[in-house]
TORBA-840920 format. One record per residue (C-alpha): x, y, z. Coordinates in pm, whole numbers, plus 50000, padded with zeros to 5 digits. Layout:
! residues N
XYZ;...
***
This chain:
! residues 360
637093866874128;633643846674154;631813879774113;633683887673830;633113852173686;629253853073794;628733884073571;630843867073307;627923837573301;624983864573342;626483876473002;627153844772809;623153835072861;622123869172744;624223862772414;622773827972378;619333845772451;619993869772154;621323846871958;618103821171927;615833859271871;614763853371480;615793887671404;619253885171511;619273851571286;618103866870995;620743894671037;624343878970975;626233911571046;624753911971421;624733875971458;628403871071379;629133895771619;627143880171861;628763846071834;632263863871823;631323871372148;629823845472271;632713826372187;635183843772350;633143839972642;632953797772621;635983786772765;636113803373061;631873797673156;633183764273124;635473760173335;633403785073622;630753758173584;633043729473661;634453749773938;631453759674058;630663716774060;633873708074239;632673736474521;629493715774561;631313680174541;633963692874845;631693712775011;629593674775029;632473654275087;633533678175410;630263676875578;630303638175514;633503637775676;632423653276030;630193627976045;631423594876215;632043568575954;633963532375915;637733536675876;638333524475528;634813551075426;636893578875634;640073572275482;638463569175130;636333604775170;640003616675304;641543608175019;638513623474761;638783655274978;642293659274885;642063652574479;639383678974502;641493703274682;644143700674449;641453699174148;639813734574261;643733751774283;644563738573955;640783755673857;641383787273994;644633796573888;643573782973492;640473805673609;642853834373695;644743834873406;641423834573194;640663866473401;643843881173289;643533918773009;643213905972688;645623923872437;642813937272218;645613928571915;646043892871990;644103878871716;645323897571448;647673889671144;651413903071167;653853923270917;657073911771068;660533931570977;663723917670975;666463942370904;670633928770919;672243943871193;675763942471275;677863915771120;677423926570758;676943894370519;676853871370755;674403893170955;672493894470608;672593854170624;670983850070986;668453874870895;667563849370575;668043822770889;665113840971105;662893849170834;663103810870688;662353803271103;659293819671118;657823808370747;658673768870853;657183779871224;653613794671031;653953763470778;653893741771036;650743760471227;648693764070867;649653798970835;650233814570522;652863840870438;653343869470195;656673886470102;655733924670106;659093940470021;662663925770034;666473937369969;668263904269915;671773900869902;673773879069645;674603856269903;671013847269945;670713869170314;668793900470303;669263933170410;665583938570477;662953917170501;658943927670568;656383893370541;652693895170654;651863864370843;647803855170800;646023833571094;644183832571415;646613843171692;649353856271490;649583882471709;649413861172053;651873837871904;654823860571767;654533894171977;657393884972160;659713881771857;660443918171878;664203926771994;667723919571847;668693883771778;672073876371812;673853845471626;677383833471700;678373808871430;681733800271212;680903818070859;681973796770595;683913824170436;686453820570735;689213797470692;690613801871050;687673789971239;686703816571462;683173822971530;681603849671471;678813872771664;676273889571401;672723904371455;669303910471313;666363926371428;663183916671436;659453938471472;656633921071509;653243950571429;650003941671428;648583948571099;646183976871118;643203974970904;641784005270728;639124008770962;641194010271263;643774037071120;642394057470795;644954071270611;644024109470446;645424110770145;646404147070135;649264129470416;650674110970156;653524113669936;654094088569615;657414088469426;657784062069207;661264045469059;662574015268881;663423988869078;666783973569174;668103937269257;670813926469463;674313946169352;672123970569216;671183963768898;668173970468724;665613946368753;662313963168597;662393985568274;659214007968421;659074024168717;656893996468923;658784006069278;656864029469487;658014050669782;655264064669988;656524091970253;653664104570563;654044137970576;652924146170924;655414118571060;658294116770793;657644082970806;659004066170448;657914029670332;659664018969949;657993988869813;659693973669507;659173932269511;656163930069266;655973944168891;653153958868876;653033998169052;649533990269182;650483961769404;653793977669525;651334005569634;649193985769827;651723969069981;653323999070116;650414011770259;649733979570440;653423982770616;653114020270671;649754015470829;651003987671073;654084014071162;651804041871205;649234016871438;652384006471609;653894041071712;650134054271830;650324020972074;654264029772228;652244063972249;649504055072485;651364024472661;653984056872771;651664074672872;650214043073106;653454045173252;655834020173289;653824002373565;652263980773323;655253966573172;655603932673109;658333911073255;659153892772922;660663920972745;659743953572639;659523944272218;661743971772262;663873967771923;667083971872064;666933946972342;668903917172315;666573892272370;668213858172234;671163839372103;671353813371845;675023793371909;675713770371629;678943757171786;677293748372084;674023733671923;672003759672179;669203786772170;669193810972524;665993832972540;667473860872792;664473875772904;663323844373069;666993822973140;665353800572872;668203774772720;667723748972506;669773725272307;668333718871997;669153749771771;668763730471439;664893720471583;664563759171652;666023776071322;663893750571122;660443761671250;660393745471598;659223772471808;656563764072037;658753756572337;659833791772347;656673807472255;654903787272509;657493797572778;657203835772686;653523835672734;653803815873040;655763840373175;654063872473061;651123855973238;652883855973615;653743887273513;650583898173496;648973880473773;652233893874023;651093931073870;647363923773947;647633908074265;649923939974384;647493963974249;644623946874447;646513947274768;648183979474719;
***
C-alpha cells in the first residue's frame, strides 16, 4: 500500500509541476485535463501526508516511551500512543478504500428506466411512485432532470418511464438502483382491504457520449409516426414520434414526448446510445468472469432487490438486510441512508476481493 501511495504523491507533484509550465497555462484544453487529474489525485495525497505525520508522531512517542520517565509523563505518552494507534487504523482503512478501482463511469450523468411490472395499474402507480423518488432525491442534491420519453397512464402511473439525471456522481450515487422494486400497499381501488404486491423495474445506464460510442448511420433505422396519449388517442396531428431501430442489434428506441421530430430524434439516440454502452459493459464484465462481482447486487434487472411496505411504514434493501422505518422519508426523496449503505458495502466487497487476490 505505501508504495502504491508513494507513487501516487510522485505523480500529484509532477501535475502541479506541469501545471505552473506557462505553456500548459496558456493552453486550456491541456490544463483542464491536467487539473482533472490533479484533482482526483488531492484527497487521497492528503490524507498519505497526514498518515505519513502520524507515523512520525508514534514512531516519537514510542521511543520516548522506552525511556524512563515520571509516572503521570508515562501514563500521559501511554495514553497519546494509543489515540495515535487508533488514529493511523482509522487512516489506513479510509486510505484503503481510496486505493479501491475506480468505476471509470462514476461521474457520469444517468438515463434511468422505469418500466411497470407485474401488478398492472397499480404497478403503473409505484412506477410514478419511484420515478417521483428519484426527481425529489436529485432535487434535493441540485440535480436536474429531463423527461426523455414516457407512456403515462390515465391514472397518473406510467407504463414506461426514461429521465436523464445531470450532475457530478450521478453515476456513483444511483448505480445500485438497478433491479425490480417490489411495493406491497392497499390500492385505493380495493374496497376489501387487502394489500397488494406490484412491481417496477428500474435501469440505471450511464449515458454514453458520442465520443465514447459513435453511432454509423448506415446502422440506423428511422420510422416516424404520430404520437399517442394515454388510452390511445391522438395527441399530435404530424408525425413528431420517432422510432429508431439498430440494425446490427435489433435494438428499437420510440421517442414520442416532445412535438417537434427533431428533438424526439435526439432523444432517442441519447437512450439507444446509453443501451448500446450498457450491453458492450455486461459484455466485457462476462468475459472478466464472475470473480469480480460485487456483493451488493448484480444491477441485474430481474433481481429483487427491495420492498416498499406501506402498511408497515418500512423500506428492506435485500441485498444488504437493510430495513428501515420511514417509507414516507424514502418515497419522498430521502435516499441517502440507503445509498450510503450500498456503497459502504460494495466497498468491503471490494476490499474482501482484493485482500483474497493478494493472498491467493
Amino acid at each position: 500500500m505505501l508504495t502504491k501511495l508513494r507513487e501516487l504523491e510522485q505523480k500529484y507533484e509532477e501535475l502541479n509541476h506541469k501545471m505552473s509550465n506557462p505553456a500548459v497555462l496558456n493552453d486550456q484544453g491541456v490544463y483542464q485535463k491536467l487539473a482533472k487529474a490533479h484533482a482526483e489525485l488531492e484527497a487521497i495525497v492528503t490524507l498519505y501526508r497526514e498518515y505519513r505525520g502520524i507515523l512520525e508522531e508514534l514512531e516519537e512517542a514510542q521511543e520516548m516511551a522506552l525511556e524512563p520517565q515520571e509516572p503521570e509523563f508515562d501514563a500521559l505518552l501511554k495514553e497519546e500512543i494509543l489515540d495515535l494507534e487508533a488514529r493511523k487504523t482509522d487512516l489506513e482503512d479510509k486510505l484503503q478504500v481510496l486505493l479501491l478501482p475506480k468505476d471509470p463511469n462514476d461521474e457520469k450523468n444517468v438515463i434511468v428506466e422505469i418500466r411497470a411490472g407485474t401488478g398492472g395499474e397499480e404497478a403503473a402507480l409505484f412506477a410514478g411512485t419511484l420515478f417521483r423518488m428519484y426527481s425529489r432525491y436529485a432535487e434535493a442534491v441540485r440535480w436536474s432532470v429531463e423527461i426523455l420519453s414516457s407512456s403515462p397512464t390515465e391514472l397518473g402511473g406510467f407504463k414506461e418511464v426514461i429521465f436523464m439525471v445531470e450532475g457530478q456522481g450521478a453515476y456513483s450515487r444511483l448505480k445500485f438502483e438497478s433491479g425490480v422494486h417490489r411495493v406491497q400497499r392497499i390500492p385505493s381501488t380495493e374496497s376489501g382491504g387487502r394489500i397488494h404486491t406490484s412491481t417496477s423495474t428500474v435501469a440505471v445506464l450511464p449515458e454514453a457520449e458520442e465520443v465514447e460510442l459513435h453511432l454509423e448511420p448506415s446502422d440506423l433505422k428511422f420510422d416516424v409516426y404520430r404520437s399517442s396519449g394515454p388510452g390511445g388517442q391522438s395527441v399530435n396531428t404530424t408525425d413528431s414520434a420517432v422510432r429508431v431501430t439498430h440494425l446490427p442489434t435489433g435494438l428499437v428506441v420510440s421517442c414520442q414526448d416532445e412535438k417537434s421530430q427533431h428533438k424526439n430524434k435526439d432523444k432517442a439516440l441519447k437512450i439507444l446510445r446509453a443501451r448500446l454502452y450498457d450491453q458492450l459493459q455486461e459484455e466485457a464484465e462476462r468475459e472478466q468472469a464472475a470473480a469480480r462481482r460485487s456483493q451488493v447486487g448484480t444491477g441485474d434487472r430481474s433481481e429483487r432487490i427491495r420492498t416498499y411496505n406501506f402498511p408497515q411504514g418500512r423500506v428492506t434493501d435485500h441485498r444488504i438486510g437493510l430495513t428501515l422505518y420511514k417509507l414516507d422519508q424514502v418515497v419522498d426523496g430521502d435516499l441517502d441512508e440507503i445509498i450510503d449503505a450500498l456503497i459502504t458495502a460494495h466497498q468491503v466487497a471490494q476490499l474482501k476481493a482484493t485482500v483474497g487476490a493478494n493472498h491467493g
